[in-house]
C-alpha positions as CSV (number, residue, x, y, z in Angstrom):
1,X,-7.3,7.4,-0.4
2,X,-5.4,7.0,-4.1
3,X,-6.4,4.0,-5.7
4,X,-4.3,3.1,-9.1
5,X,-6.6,1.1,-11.0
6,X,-3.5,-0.6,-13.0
7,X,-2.1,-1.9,-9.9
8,X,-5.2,-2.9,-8.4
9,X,-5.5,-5.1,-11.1
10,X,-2.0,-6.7,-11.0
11,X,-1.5,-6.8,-7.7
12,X,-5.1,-8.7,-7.5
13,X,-4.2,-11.0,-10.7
14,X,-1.2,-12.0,-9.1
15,X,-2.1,-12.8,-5.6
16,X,-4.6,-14.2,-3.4
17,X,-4.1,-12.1,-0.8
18,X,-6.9,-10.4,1.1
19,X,-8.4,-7.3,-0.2
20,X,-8.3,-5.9,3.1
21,X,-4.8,-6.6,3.3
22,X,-3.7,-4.9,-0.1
23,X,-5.4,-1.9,0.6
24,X,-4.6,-0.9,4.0
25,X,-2.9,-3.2,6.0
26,X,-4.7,-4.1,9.5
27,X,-1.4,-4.2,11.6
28,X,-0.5,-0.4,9.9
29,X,-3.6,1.2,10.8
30,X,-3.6,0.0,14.6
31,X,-0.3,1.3,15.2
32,X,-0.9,4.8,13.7
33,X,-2.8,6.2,16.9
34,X,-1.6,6.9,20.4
35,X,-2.9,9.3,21.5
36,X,-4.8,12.7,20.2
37,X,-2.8,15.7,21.0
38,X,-4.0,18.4,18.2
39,X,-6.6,19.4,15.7
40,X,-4.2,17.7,13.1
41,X,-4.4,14.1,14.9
42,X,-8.3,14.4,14.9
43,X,-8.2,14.9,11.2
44,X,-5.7,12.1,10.6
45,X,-7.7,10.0,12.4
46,X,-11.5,10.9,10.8
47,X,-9.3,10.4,7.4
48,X,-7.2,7.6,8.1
49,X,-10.3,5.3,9.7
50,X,-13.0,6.7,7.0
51,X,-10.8,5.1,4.6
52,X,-10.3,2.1,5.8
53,X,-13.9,1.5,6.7
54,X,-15.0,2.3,3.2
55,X,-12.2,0.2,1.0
56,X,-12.2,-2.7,3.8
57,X,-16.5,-3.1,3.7
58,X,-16.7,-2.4,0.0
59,X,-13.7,-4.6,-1.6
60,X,-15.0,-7.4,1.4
61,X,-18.3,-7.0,0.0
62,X,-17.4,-7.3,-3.7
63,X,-14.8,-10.4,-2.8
64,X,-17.6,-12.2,-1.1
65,X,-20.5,-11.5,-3.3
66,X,-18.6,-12.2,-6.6
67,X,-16.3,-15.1,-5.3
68,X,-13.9,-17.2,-7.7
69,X,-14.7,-14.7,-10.4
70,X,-13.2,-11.4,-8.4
71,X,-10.1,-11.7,-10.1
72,X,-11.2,-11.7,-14.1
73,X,-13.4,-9.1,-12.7
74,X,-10.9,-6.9,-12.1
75,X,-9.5,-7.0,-16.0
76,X,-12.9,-5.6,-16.7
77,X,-12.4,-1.5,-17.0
78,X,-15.4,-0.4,-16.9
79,X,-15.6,-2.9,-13.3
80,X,-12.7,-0.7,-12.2
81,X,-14.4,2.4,-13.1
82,X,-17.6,1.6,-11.5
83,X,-15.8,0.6,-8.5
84,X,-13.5,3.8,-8.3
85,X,-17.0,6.0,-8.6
86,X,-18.3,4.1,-5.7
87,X,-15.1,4.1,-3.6
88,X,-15.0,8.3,-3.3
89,X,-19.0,8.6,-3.3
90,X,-19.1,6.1,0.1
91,X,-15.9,7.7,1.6
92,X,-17.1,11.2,1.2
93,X,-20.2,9.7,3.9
94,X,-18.1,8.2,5.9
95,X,-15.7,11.2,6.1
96,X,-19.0,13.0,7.4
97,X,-20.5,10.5,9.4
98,X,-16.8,9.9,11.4
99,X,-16.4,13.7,11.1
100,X,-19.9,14.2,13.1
101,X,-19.3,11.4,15.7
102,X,-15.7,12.7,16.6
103,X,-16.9,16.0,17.2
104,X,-19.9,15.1,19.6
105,X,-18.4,12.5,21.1
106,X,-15.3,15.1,22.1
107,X,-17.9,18.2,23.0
108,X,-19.9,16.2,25.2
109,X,-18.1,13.2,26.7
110,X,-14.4,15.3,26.5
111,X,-15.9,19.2,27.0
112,X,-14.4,20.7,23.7
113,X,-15.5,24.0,23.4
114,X,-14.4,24.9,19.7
115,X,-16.2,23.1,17.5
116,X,-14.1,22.4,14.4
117,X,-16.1,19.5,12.3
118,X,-16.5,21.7,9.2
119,X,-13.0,23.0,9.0
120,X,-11.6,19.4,9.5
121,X,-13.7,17.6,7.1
122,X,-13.3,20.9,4.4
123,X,-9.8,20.3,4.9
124,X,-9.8,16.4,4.0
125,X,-11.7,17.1,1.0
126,X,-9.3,19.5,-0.1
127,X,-6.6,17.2,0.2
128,X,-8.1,14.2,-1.8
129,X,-8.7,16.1,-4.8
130,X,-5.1,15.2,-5.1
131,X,-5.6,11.5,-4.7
132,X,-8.2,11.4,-7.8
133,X,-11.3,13.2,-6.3
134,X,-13.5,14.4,-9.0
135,X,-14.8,17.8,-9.1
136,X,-18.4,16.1,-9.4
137,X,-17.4,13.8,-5.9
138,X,-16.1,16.8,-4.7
139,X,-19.1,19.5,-5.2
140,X,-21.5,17.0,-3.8
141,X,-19.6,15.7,-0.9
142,X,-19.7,19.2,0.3
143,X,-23.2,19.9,-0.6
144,X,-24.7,17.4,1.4
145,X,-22.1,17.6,4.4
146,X,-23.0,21.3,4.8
147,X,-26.9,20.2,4.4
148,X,-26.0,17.7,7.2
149,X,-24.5,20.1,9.4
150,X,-27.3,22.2,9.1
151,X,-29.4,19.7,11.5
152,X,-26.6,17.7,13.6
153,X,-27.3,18.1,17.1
154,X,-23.7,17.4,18.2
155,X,-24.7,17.1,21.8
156,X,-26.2,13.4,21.2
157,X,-25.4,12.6,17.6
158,X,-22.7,9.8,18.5
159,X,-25.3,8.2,20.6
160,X,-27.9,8.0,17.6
161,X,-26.7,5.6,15.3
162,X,-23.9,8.1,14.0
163,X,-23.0,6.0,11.1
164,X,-26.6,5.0,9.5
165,X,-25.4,7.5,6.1
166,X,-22.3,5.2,5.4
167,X,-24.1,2.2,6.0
168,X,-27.0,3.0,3.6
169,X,-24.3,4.8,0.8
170,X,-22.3,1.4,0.5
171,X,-25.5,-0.6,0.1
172,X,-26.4,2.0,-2.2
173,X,-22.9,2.6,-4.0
174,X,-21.3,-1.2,-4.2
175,X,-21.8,-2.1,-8.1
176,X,-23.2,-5.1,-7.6
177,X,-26.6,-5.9,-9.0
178,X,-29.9,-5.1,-7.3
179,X,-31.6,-8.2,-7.3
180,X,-28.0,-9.4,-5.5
181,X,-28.0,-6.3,-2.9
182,X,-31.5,-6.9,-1.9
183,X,-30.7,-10.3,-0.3
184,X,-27.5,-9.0,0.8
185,X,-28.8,-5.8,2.9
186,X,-28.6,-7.5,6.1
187,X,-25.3,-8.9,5.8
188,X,-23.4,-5.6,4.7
189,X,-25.2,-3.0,6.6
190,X,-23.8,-5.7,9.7
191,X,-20.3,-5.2,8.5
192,X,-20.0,-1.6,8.2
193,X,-21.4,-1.5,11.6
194,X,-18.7,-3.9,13.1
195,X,-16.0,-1.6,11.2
196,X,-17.1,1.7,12.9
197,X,-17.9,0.0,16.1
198,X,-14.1,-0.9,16.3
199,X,-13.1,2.9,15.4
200,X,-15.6,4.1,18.3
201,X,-13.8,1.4,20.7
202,X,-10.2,2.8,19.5
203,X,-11.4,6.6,19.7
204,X,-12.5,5.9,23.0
205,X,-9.2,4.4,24.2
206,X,-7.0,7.0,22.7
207,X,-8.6,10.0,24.5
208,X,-9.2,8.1,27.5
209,X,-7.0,10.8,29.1
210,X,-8.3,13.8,26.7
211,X,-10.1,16.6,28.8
212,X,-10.5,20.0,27.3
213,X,-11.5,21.5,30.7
């Protein structure tokens, strides 16, 4: 999940491509998965679709609200900061919110018997300290994962609208101004829906064939 601010900035500057696009392209991502053969593909998968759910619904949302202006925006440091801070605070929900549907939707609909949500989504964590997690990011990620866990009844939690936490962090998170969001709240808590309702689709697909019986 590394963003480098500096070539955010030029790459944005200097084209008009989408931001989508830049980040993670679409045709990449669909041809990562085939099929989900180990506890290493589940955790490429809850990381590889947790980040492009949050950079493809936040930079979409910050392209759309600001419009013609997104590009001088992006000269703005203290923009970039603000932006970065949001990035790893909405990912680390959506790494818990995909983490939590994977794992219920495998132990009930796929009979998994060893339930490995906290190890997988530990693991991630770990990782992305490397990629310009913050300690801060990092500690609180955790914190409320583990608080999470405490309560998730993985035998219907994919079926209860898994994803509600990630919606309501990039409302919360996106650096746009309040009096902005409010009228906006609709429109992006639709988007990140659509976004993890094409991840459910693909899950589904991929393990089509997956039983652990």
């Amino acid at each position: 999940m590394k963003l480098n601010l500096n070539n955010l900035r030029i790459t944005l500057r200097n084209t008009l491509i989408s931001v989508w696009e830049y980040v993670i392209p679409i045709w990449k991502i669909s041809g990562l998965f085939k099929k989900i053969k180990s506890k290493k593909d589940l955790e490429n998968f809850i990381q590889e679709r947790s980040a492009h759910v949050t950079q493809t619904t936040l930079y979409g949302y910050l392209k759309t609200r600001i419009g013609v202006k997104y590009i001088a925006m992006m000269e703005d440091e203290r923009f970039l900061k603000s932006i970065n801070i949001a990035k790893w605070n909405i990912y680390m929900v959506a790494l818990a919110d995909c983490a939590f549907y994977v794992f219920s939707y495998l132990i009930v609909e796929k009979n998994l018997k060893a339930n490995d949500c906290k190890e997988v989504f530990l693991s991630i964590i770990e990782k992305e300290k490397n990629n310009g997690l913050s300690d801060e990011i990092f500690k609180n990620g955790k914190e409320n994962f583990l608080k999470r866990l405490e309560t998730v009844n993985f035998n219907n939690y994919y079926l209860e609208n898994p994803f509600k936490e990630s919606g309501e962090a990039l409302y919360y998170w996106s650096p746009i101004a309040d009096e902005l969001k409010t009228l906006d709240k609709k429109i992006v808590l639709n988007s990140i829906s659509l976004k993890w309702g094409l991840m459910k689709d693909e899950f589904k697909k991929i393990t089509k064939d997956l039983n652990f019986t």
